[in-house]
Backbone as JSON Lines, residues from 0, in Angstrom:
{"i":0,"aa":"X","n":[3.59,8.68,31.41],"ca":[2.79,7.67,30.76],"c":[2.66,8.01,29.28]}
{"i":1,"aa":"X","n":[2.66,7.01,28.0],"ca":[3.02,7.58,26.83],"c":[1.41,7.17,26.6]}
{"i":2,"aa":"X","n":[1.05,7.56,25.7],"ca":[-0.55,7.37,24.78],"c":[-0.4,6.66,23.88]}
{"i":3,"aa":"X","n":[-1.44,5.89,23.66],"ca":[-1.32,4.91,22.51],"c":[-1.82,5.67,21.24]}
{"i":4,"aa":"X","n":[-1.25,4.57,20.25],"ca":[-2.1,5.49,19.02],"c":[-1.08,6.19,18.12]}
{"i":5,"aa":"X","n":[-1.41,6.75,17.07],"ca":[-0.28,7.6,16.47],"c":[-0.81,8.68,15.99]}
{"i":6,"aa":"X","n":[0.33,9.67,16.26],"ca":[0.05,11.24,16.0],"c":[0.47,11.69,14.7]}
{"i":7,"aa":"X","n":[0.74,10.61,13.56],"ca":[1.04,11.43,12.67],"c":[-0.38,11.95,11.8]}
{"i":8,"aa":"X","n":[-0.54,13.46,11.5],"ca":[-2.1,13.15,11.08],"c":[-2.71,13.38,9.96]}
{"i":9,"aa":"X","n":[-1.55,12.55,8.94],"ca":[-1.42,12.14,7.41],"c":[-1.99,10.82,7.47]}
{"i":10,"aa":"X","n":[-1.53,9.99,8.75],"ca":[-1.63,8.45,9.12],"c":[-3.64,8.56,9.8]}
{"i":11,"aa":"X","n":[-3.48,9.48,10.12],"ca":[-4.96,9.38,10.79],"c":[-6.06,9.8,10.15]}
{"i":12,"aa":"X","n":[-5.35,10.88,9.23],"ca":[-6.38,10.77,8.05],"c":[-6.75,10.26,7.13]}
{"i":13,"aa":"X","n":[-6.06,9.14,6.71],"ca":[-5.83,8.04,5.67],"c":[-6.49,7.05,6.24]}
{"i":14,"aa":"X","n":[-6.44,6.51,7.77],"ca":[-6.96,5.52,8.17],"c":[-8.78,5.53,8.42]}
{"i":15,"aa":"X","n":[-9.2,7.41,8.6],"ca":[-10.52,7.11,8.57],"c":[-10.87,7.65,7.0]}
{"i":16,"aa":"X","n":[-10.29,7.59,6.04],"ca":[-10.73,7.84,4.84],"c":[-10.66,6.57,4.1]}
{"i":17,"aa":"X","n":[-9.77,5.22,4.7],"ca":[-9.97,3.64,4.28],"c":[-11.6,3.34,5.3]}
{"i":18,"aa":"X","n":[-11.83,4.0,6.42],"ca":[-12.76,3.11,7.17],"c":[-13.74,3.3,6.57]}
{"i":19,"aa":"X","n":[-13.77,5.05,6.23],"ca":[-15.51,5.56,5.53],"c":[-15.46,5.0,4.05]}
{"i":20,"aa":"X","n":[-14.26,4.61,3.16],"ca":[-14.88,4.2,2.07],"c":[-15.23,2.49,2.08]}
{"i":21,"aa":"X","n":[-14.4,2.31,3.25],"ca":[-15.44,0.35,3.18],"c":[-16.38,0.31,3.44]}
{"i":22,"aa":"X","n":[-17.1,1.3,4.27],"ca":[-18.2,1.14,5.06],"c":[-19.35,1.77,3.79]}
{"i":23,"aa":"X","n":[-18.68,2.7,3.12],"ca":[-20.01,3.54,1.66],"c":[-19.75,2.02,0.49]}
{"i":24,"aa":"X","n":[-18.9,1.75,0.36],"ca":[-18.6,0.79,-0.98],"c":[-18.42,-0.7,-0.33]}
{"i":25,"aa":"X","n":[-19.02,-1.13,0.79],"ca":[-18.98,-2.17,1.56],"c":[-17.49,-2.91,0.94]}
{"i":26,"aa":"X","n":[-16.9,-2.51,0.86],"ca":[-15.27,-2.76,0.67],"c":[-14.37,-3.33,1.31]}
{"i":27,"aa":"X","n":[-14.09,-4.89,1.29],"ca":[-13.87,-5.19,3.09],"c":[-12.01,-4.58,2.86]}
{"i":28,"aa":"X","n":[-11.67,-4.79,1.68],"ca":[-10.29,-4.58,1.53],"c":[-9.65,-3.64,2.19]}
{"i":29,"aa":"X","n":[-10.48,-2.06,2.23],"ca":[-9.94,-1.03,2.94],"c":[-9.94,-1.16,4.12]}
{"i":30,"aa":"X","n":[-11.18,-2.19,4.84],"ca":[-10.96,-2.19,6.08],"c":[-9.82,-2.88,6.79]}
{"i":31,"aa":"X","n":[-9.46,-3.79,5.84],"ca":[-8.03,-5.04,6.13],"c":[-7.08,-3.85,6.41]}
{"i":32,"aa":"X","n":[-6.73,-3.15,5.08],"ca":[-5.61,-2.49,4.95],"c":[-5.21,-1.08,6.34]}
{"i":33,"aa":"X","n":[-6.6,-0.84,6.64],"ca":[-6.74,0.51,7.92],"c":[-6.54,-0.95,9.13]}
{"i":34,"aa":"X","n":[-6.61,-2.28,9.16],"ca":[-6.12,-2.3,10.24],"c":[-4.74,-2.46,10.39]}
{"i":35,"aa":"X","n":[-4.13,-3.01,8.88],"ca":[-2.79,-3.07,9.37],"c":[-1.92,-2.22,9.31]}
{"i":36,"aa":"X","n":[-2.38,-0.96,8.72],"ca":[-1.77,0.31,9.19],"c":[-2.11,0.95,10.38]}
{"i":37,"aa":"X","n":[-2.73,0.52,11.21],"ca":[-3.14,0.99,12.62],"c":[-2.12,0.14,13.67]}
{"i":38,"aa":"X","n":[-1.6,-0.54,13.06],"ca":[-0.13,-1.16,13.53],"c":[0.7,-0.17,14.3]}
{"i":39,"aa":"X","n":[1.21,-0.23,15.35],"ca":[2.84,0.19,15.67],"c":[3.45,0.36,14.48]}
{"i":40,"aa":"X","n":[4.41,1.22,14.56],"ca":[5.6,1.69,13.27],"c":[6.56,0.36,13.0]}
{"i":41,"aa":"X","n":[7.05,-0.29,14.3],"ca":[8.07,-1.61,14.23],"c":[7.06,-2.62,13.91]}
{"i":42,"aa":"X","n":[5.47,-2.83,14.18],"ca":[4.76,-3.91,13.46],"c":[4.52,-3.44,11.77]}
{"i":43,"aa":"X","n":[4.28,-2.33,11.67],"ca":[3.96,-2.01,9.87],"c":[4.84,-3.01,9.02]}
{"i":44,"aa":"X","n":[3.92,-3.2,8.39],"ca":[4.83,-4.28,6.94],"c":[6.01,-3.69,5.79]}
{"i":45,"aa":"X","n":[7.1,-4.58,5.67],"ca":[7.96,-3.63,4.87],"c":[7.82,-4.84,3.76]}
{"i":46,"aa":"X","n":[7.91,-4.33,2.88],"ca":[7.72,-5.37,1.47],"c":[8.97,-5.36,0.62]}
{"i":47,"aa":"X","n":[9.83,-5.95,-0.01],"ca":[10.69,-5.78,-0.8],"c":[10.29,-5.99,-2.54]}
{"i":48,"aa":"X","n":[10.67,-5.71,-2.88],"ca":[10.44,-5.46,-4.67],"c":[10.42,-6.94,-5.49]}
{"i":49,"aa":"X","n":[11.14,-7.5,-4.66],"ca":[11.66,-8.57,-5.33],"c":[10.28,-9.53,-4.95]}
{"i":50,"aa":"X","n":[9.24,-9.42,-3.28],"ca":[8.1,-10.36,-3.46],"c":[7.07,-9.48,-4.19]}
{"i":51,"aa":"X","n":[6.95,-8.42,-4.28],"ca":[5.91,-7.78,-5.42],"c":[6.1,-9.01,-6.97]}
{"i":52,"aa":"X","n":[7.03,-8.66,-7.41],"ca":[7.78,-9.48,-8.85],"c":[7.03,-10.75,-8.78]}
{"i":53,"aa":"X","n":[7.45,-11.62,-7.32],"ca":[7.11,-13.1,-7.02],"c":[5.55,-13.17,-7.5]}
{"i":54,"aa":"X","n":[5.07,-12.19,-6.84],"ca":[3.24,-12.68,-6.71],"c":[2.64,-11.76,-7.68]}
{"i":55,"aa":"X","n":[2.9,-11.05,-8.66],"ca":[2.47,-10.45,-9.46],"c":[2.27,-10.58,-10.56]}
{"i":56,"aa":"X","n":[1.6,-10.44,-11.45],"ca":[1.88,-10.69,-12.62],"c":[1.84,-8.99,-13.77]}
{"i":57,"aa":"X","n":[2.19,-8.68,-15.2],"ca":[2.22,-7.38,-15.6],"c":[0.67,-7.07,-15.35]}
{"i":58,"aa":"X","n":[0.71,-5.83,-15.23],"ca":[-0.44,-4.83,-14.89],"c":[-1.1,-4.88,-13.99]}
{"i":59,"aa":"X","n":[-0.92,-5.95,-13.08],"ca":[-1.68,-6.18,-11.62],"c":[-1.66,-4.82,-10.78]}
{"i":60,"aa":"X","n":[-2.78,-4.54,-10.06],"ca":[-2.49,-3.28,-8.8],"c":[-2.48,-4.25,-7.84]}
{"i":61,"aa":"X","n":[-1.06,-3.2,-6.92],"ca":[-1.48,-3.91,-5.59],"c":[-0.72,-3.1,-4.62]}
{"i":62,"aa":"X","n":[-1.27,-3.39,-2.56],"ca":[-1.35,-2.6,-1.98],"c":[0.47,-2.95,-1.04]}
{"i":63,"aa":"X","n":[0.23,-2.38,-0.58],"ca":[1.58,-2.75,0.62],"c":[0.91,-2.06,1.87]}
{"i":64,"aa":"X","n":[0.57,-2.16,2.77],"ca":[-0.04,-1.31,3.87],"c":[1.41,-1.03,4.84]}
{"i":65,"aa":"X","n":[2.81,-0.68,4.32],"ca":[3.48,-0.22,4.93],"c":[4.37,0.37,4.25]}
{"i":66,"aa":"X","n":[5.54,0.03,4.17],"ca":[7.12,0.25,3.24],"c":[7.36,-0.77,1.88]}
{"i":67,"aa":"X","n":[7.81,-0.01,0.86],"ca":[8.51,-0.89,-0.4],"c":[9.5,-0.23,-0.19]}
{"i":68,"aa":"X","n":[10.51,-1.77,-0.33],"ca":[11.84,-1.6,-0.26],"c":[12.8,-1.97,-1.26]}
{"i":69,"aa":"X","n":[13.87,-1.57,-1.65],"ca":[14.14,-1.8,-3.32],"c":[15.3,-3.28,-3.45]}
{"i":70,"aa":"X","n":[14.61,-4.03,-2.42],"ca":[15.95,-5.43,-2.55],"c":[15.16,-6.42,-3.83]}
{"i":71,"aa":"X","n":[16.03,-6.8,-4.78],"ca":[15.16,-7.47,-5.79],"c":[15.48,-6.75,-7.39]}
{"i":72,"aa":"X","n":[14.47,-7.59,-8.2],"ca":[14.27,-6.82,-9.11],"c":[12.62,-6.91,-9.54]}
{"i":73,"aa":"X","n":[12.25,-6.23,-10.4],"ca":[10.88,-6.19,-11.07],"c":[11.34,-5.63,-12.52]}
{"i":74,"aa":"X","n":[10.18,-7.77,-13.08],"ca":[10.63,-7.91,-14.63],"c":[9.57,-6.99,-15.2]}
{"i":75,"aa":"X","n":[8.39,-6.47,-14.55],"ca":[7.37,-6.49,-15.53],"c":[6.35,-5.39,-15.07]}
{"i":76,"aa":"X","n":[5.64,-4.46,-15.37],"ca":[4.66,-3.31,-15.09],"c":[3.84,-3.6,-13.92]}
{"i":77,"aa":"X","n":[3.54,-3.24,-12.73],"ca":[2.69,-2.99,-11.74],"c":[2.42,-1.49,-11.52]}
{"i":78,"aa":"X","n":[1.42,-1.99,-10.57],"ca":[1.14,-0.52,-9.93],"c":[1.0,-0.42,-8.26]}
{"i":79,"aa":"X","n":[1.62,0.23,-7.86],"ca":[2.0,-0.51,-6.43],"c":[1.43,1.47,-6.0]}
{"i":80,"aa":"X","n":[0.42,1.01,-4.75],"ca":[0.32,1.78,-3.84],"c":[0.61,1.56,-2.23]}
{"i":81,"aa":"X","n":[1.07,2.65,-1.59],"ca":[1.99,1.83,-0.66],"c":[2.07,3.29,0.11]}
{"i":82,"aa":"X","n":[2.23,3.05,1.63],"ca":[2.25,4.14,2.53],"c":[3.54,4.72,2.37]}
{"i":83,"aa":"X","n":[5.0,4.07,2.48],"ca":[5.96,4.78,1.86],"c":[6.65,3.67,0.46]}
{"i":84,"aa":"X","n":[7.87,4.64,-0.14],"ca":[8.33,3.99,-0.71],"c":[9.74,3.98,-0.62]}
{"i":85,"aa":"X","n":[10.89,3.14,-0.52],"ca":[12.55,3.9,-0.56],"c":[12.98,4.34,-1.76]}
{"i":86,"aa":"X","n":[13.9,5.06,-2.01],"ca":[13.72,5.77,-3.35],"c":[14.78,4.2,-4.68]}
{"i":87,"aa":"X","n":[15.28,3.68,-4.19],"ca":[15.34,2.27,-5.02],"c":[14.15,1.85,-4.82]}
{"i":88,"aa":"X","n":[13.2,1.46,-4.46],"ca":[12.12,0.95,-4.82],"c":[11.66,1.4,-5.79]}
{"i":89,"aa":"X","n":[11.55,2.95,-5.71],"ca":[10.61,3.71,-6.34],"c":[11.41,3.86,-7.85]}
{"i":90,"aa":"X","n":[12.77,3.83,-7.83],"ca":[13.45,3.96,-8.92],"c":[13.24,2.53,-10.05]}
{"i":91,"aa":"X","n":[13.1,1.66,-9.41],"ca":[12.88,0.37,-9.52],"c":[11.52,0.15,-10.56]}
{"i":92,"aa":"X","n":[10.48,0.24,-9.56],"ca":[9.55,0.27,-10.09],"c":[9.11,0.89,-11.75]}
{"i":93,"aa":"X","n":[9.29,2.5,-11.92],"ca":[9.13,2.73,-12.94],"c":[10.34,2.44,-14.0]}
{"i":94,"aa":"X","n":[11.8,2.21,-13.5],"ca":[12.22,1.54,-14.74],"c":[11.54,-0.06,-15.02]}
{"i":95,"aa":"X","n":[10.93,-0.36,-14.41],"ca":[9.72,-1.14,-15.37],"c":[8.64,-1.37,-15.78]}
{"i":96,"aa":"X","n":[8.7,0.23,-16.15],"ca":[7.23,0.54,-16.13],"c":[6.21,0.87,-15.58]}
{"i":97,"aa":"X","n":[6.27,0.13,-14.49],"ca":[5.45,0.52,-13.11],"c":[4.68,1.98,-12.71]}
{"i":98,"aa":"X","n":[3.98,1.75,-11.93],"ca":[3.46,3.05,-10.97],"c":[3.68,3.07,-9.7]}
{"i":99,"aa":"X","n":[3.92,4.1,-8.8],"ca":[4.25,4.16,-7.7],"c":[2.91,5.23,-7.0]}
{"i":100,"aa":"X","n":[2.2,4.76,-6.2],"ca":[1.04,6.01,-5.76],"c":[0.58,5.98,-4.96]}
{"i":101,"aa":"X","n":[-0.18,7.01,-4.18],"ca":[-0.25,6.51,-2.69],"c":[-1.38,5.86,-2.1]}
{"i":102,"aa":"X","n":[-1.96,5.27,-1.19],"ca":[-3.18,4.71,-1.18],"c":[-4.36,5.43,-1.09]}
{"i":103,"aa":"X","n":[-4.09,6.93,-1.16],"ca":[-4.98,7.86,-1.27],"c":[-5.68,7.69,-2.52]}
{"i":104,"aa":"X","n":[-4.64,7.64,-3.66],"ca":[-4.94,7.82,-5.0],"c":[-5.53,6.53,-5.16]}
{"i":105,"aa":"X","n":[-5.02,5.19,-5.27],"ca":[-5.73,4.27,-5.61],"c":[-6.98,3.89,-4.77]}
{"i":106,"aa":"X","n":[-7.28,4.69,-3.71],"ca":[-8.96,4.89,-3.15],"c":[-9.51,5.39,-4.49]}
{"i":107,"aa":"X","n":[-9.47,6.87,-5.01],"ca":[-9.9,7.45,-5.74],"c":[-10.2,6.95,-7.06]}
{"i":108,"aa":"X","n":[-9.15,6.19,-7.61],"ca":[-9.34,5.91,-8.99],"c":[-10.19,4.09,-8.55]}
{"i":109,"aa":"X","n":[-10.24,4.0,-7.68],"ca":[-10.45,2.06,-7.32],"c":[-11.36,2.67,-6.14]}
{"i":110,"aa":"X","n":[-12.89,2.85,-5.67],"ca":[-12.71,2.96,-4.21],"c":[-13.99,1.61,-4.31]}
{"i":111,"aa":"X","n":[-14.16,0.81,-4.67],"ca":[-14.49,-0.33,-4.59],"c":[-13.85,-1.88,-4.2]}
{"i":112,"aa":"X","n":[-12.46,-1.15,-4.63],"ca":[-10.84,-2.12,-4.47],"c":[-11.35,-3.49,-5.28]}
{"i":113,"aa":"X","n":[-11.67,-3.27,-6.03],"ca":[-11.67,-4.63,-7.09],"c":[-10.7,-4.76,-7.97]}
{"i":114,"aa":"X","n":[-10.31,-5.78,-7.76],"ca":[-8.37,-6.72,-8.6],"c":[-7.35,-5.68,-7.92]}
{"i":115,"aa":"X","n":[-7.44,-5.7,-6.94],"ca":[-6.71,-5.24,-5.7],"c":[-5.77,-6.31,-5.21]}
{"i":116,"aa":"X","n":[-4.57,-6.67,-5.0],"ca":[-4.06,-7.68,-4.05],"c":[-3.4,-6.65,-2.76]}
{"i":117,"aa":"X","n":[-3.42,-7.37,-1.6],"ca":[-2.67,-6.8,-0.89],"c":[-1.28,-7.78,-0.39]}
{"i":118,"aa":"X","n":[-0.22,-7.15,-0.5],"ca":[1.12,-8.13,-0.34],"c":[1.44,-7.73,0.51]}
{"i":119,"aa":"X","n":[1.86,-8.32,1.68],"ca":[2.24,-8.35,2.73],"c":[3.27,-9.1,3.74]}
């Protein structure tokens, strides 16, 4: 019989460090984002570069609660935090400027998540 749930416990510590900061900074954003990383690995969201570009505009932050993937291009500076990244994404990103960081960090520097989008 397999167990539900996931054992990675980078993933499990991230998910109750989104729950405790919505719940201190009544934050509903982190709580969105801990559920859809509490997803199955084949449900997690993979995002490509090219809809970041679509819905973004320069200097926007925003989340991916799964994978950036480097199909596309990006005209213009974001800051994308994101559980993983592929390394064209990631190459991607800062040749335009961009940031690439993990959702640990943008808790820390944001843990209110205000002008946050999450793309999905």
């Amino acid at each position: 019989m397999r167990s539900r749930g996931t054992r990675n416990p980078n993933l499990i510590a991230l998910l109750r460090l989104l729950r405790k900061t919505a719940n201190q900074h009544k934050a509903g954003i982190w709580k969105t984002i801990a559920k859809y990383l509490s997803r199955t690995r084949s449900r997690r969201i993979a995002v490509n570069v090219s809809r970041i570009n679509r819905y973004t505009r320069e200097g926007d932050t925003v989340v991916v609660p799964g994978k950036v993937l480097g199909a596309g291009i990006l005209d213009h500076p974001v800051t994308v935090a994101a559980l993983q990244f592929s390394k064209q994404a990631r190459e991607k990103i800062l040749m335009a400027k961009g940031k690439c960081i993990s959702i640990e960090e943008l808790i820390q520097m944001n843990p209110r998540g205000s002008n946050v989008k999450i793309i999905g």
